[in-house]
C-alpha positions in Angstrom: 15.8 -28.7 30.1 15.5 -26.5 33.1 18.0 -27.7 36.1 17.0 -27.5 39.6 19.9 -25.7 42.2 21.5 -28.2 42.9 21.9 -29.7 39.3 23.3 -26.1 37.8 26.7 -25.2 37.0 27.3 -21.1 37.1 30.3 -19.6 35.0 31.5 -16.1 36.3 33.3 -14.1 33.8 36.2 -11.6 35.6 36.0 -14.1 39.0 38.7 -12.7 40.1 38.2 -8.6 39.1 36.2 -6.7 41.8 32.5 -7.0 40.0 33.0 -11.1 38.7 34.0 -11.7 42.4 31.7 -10.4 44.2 28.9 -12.5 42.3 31.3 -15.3 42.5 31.3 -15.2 46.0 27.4 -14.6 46.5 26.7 -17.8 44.2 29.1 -20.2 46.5 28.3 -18.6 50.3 24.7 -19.7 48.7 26.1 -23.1 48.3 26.3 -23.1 44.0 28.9 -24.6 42.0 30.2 -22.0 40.6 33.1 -22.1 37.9 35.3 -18.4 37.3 36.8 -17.6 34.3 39.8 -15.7 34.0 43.0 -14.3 32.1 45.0 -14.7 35.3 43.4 -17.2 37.6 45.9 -16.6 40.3 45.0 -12.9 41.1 43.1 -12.3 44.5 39.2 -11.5 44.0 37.4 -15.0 43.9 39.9 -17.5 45.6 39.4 -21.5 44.7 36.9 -23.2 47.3 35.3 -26.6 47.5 32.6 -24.2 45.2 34.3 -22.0 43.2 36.9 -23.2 40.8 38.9 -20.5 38.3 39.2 -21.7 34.5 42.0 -19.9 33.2 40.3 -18.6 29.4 41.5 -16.0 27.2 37.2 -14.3 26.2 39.3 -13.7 22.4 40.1 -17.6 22.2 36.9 -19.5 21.1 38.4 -22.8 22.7 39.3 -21.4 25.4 35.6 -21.0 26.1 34.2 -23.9 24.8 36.0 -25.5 27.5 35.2 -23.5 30.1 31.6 -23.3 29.4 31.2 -27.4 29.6 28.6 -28.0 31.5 27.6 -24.5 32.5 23.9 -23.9 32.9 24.0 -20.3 33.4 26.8 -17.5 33.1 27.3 -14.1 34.1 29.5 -12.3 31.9 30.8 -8.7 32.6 33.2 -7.5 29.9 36.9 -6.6 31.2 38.0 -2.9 30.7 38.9 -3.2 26.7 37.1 -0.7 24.9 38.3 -1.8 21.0 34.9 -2.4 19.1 36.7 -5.4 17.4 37.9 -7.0 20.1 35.1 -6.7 22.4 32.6 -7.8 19.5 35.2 -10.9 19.5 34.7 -11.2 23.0 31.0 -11.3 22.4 31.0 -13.6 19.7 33.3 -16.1 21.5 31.1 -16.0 24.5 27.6 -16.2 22.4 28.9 -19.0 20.4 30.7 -21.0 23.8 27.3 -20.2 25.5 24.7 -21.6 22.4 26.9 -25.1 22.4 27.0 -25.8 26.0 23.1 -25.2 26.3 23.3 -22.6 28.6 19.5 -22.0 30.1 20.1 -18.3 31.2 22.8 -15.8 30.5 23.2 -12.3 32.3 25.4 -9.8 30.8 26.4 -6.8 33.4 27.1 -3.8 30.5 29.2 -2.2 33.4 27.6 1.0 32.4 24.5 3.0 31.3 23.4 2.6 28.0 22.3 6.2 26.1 18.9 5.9 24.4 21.2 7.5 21.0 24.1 6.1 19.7 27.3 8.3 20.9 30.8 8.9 20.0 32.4 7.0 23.1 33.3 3.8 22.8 32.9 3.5 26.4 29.2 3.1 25.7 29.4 1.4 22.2 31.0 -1.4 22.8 28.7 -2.4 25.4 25.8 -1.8 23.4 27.5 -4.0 20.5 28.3 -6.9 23.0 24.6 -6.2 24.2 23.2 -6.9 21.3 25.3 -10.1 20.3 24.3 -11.1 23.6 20.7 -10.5 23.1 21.0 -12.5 19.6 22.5 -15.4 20.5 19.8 -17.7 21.1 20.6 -18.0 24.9 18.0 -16.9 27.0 19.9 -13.2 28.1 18.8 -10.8 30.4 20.6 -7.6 30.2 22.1 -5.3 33.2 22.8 -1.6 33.2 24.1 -0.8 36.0 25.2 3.2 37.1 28.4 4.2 39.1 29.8 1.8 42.1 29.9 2.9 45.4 33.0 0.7 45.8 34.7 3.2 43.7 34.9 5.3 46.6 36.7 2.5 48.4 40.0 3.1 46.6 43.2 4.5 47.1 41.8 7.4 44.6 39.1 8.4 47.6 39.4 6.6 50.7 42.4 8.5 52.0 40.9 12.0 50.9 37.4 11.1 52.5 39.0 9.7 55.6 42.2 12.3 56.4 40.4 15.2 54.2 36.9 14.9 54.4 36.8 15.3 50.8 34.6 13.3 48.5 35.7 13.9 45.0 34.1 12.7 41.7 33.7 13.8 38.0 30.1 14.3 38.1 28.4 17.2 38.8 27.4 18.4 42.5 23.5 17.8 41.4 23.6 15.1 39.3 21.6 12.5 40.6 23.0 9.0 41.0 21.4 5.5 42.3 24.8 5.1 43.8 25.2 0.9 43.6 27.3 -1.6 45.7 29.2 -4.2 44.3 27.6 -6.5 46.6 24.2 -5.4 45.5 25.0 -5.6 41.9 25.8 -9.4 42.7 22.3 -9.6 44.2 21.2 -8.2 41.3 22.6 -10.7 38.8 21.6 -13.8 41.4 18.2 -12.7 40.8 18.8 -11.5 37.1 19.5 -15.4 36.4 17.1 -17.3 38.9 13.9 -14.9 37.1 11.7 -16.5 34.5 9.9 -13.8 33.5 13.3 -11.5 32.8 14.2 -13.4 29.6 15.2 -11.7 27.1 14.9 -8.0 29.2 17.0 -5.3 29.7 17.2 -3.3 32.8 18.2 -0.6 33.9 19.5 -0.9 37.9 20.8 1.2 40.6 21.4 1.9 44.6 18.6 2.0 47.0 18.6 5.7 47.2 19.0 8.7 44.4 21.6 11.2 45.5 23.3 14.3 44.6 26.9 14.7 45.3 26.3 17.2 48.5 23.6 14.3 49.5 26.1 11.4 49.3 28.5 13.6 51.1 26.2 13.7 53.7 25.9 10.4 54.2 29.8 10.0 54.2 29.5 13.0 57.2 27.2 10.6 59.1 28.6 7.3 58.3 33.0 8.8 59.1 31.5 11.1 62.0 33.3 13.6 60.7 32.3 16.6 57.9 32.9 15.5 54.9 32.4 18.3 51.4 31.7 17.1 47.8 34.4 18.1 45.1 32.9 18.2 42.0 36.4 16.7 39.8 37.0 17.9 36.0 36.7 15.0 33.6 39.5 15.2 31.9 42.0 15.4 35.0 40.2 12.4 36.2 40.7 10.3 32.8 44.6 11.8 33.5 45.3 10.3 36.6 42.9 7.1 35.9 45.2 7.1 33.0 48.3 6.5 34.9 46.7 3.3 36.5 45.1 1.4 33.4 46.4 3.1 30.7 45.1 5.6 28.3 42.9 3.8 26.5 41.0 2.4 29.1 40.9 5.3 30.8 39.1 6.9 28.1 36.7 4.1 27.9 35.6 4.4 31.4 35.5 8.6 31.6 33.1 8.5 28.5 30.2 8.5 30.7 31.6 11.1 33.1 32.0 13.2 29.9 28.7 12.3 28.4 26.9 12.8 31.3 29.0 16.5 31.7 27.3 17.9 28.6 24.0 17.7 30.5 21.9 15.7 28.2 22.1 12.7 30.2 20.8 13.8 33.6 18.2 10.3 34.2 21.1 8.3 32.9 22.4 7.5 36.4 18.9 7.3 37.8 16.7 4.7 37.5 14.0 4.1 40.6 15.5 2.1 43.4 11.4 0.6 43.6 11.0 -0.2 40.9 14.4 -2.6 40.8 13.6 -3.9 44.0 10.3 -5.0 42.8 11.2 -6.2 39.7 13.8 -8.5 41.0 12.4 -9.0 44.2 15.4 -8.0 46.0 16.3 -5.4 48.9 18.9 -3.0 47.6 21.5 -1.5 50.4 21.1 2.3 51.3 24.4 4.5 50.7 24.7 5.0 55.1 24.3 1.4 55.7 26.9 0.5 53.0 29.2 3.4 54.2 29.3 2.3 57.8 30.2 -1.5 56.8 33.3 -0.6 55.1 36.6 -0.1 56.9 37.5 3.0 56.2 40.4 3.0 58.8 42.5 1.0 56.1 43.0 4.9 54.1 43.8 6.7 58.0 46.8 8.5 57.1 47.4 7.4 53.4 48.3 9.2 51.0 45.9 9.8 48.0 
C-alpha cells in the first residue's frame, strides 16, 4: 500500500544527534509527522513539536524498535558512532526486522561514510557496509546513502575558533584531495528526496556538496566567505584520531579516522568525489555551494575561543 503525505508516518534514527536532526527538522518545517528515535530523548538536536515526537529506543533492543516503528511508513536510519561489527550488525538486524513488521514502504540508510569498492581493514568502513547490506536484504524497499565529509565539521569547537581568530583551516586530508564538501542540511535534502523517489529502490548512491574542492580551494572560500585570509593545514591522521580521541573515546575515534587514514595511503583519491550533477539530477535536488554555506553560519560564536 503506498500512503499519500499526509497519511505517512517518518521515523528518524539519531533525532537528536547532528545528522538525524537535521532530517528531522526538514521532514516537520515540511509539515510531516515525523517520530525520532533515540538513546537519550532529552538531548538538544530535534526538540518535541506538534510534528516531531522522540521515542526513546535502545537500536540493540528488538522491542524497543518494534514499538517505535508502529505505524512508521518510511525511516531514515543513520548508525550512531559504534564501530563493533557485532553490535552494529545487531543494530541492523533489529532495525531490518522492526522495519519488515511495521510494513515500512521505503527505508534510507545514510552509511555516514564512503564505502571502498574492496573490502578494508577499518572497521570504520566495514561495519557500514555490513549494516548496508542487512539493510539492502531485508525486504524493505532501501535506498542506500554514501555520503563524504560534512562541512558542519568545520563548525566545531575543533575549527571554528582556528578559522575565525587564526585563519587556519585544518583537516586530515591532504591539501589536493578532492572533496564534494556536504552540508548537514543538504544531506537532509538528500534523504527527503532519497525516500519520496520511486525509481531509487533498492539503489545505492554515492552523494556529495555542490562543488569538488581541494583543501587550498575550500580555504579560499573560507577567505571570501570570513573576509579575512584564511591557509589550509593539511593535519596528520593520527594526531587527529588523538585529540578526536579525547572527545568520543578511542574506539570511536578510530572508527571515524579510518577514512582519513584510508584515503592517506592514496588509493582512494575519487572516494570523496562523486559529481555534484549528477546527484542533483538524480534526486532532483539543488545542492548548496561551500561560499553560500560558509556565509550562513555564524562564525562569530568561535571569535576569541579557544581551539
Amino acid at each position: 500500500m503506498t500512503h499519500n503525505r499526509r497519511e505517512r508516518r517518518y521515523l528518524v534514527t539519531g533525532a537528536t544527534g547532528s545528522q538525524g536532526g537535521a532530517v528531522a527538522r526538514l521532514l516537520a518545517g515540511r509539515g510531516d509527522d515525523v517520530r525520532g528515535v533515540a538513546r537519550q530523548p532529552g538531548r538538544s538536536g530535534a526538540p518535541e513539536t506538534s510534528l516531531i515526537t522522540t521515542a526513546a529506543a535502545d537500536l540493540g533492543n528488538a522491542d524497543d524498535l518494534r514499538k517505535a516503528f508502529d505505524g512508521v511508513t518510511h525511516a531514515a536510519v543513520v548508525m550512531p558512532l559504534e564501530y563493533n561489527h557485532e553490535t552494529v550488525t545487531r543494530y541492523a538486524t533489529n532495525i531490518a526486522q522492526a522495519a519488515r513488521e511495521a510494513g515500512v514502504e521505503r527505508l534510507v540508510y545514510n552509511t555516514n561514510t564512503p564505502l571502498p569498492d574492496t573490502i578494508t581493514g577499518f572497521a570504520g568502513f566495514e561495519t557500514r557496509r555490513a549494516a548496508e547490506e542487512i539493510l539492502l536484504d531485508s525486504g524493505v524497499t532501501t535506498v542506500v546513502i554514501r555520503p563524504p565529509v560534512y562541512l558542519d565539521n568545520l563548525f566545531s569547537p575543533w575549527n571554528g575558533p582556528a578559522l575565525v581568530n587564526d585563519g587556519v583551516l585544518a583537516y586530515p586530508l591532504p591539501a589536493d584531495q578532492r572533496v564534494a564538501w556536504m552540508s548537514h542540511q543538504d544531506l537532509a535534502v538528500v534523504v527527503a528526496a532519497a525516500l519520496e523517489a520511486e525509481h531509487l529502490g533498492g539503489r545505492v548512491l554515492n552523494v556529495g556538496g555542490a562543488e569538488i574542492l581541494t583543501g587550498p580551494e575550500l580555504a579560499d572560500r573560507f577567505s571570501r566567505g570570513l573576509e579575512r585570509e584564511v591557509s589550509y593545514l593539511p593535519l596528520e591522521v593520527d594526531r587527529f584520531e588523538a585529540g578526536l580521541g579525547e572527545v568520543v573515546g578511542a574506539t570511536a575515534a578510530a572508527g571515524v579516522a579510518g577514512i582519513y587514514h584510508h584515503v592517506a595511503t592514496g588509493t582512494a583519491a575519487h572516494l570523496l568525489a562523486p559529481e555534484p550533477a549528477d546527484v542533483e539530477r538524480e534526486l532532483g535536488v539543488r545542492l548548496t555551494p561551500a561560499l553560500e554555506w560558509i556565509t550562513g553560519q555564524p562564525w562569530q560564536t568561535w571569535a576569541g575561543t579557544a581551539n
